[in-house]
N, C-alpha and C positions, 0 to 999 in steps of 0.2 A: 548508530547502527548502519546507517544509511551509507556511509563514504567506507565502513568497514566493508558491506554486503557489494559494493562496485568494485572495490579495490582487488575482492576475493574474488570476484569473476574476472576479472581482468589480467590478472596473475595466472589464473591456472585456465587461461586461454576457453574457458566457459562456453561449449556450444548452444544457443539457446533455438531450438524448434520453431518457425512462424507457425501459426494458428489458420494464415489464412494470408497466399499467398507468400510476399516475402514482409508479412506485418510482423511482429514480435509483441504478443497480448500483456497487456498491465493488466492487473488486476486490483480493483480498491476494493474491499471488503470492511466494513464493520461487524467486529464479532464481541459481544458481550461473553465474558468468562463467567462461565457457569460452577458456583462454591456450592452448588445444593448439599446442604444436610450440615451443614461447619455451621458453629453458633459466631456469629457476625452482627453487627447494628450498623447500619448507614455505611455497608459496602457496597458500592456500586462499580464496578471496573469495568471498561471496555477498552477495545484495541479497537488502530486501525491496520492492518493486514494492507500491507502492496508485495501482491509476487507476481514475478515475471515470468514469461515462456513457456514453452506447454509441461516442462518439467517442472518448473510452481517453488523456484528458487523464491525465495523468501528478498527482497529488496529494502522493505523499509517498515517500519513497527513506531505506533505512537498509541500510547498509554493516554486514556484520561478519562473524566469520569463518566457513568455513564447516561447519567443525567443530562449531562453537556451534550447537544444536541449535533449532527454531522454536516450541519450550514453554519456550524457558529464560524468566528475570522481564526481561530485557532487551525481549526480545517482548513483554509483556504492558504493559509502560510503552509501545512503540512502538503498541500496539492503541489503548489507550486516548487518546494525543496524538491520533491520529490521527483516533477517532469522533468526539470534543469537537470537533475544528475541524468536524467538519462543518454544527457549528448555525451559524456564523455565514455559511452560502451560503443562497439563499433558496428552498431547498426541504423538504419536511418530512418526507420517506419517502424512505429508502434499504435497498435490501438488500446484502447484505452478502453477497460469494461471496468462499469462504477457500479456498483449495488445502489439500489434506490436514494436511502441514505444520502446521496448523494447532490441527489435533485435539483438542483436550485442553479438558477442562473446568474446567482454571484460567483459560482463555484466554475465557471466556462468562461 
């Protein structure tokens, strides 16, 4: 999704909003999918949610479970795919807002 979601903005000349100054906001999010009311046994699903600019263009999506916690090395490869693509958009400043989840200073 990730080279699809660059490639889309890229192609169709994508203008993206700074947040503050001339930054361009990431945003990580972990969002547990909510099935309430579906008969299920040991579904646990969560995403991770990266969208960019103040228009909240969608960037990048990783699946897994939700048990799996957001310092495991899984995260930390999905962090890092994630910053790299960022040089190839044509902008030079971005900040970077993580939800708690986050936390950890393996993750920086």
């Amino acid at each position: 999704m990730l080279y699809f979601a660059i490639q889309e903005l890229l192609a169709h000349h994508t203008h993206l909003s700074p947040c503050y100054k001339d930054y361009i906001h990431v945003d990580m999010k972990v969002m547990p999918m909510n099935n309430s009311g579906t008969k299920k046994e040991g579904v646990n699903l969560t995403y991770n949610k990266v969208s960019i600019g103040q228009e909240g263009y969608w960037l990048d999506l990783d699946f897994r479970p939700g048990k799996q916690h957001s310092r495991g090395e899984e995260t930390m490869a999905f962090l890092v795919q994630t910053l790299e693509s960022l040089r190839s958009l044509p902008y030079s400043r971005f900040l970077l807002r993580a939800d708690s989840a986050y936390e950890s200073v393996g993750n920086y």
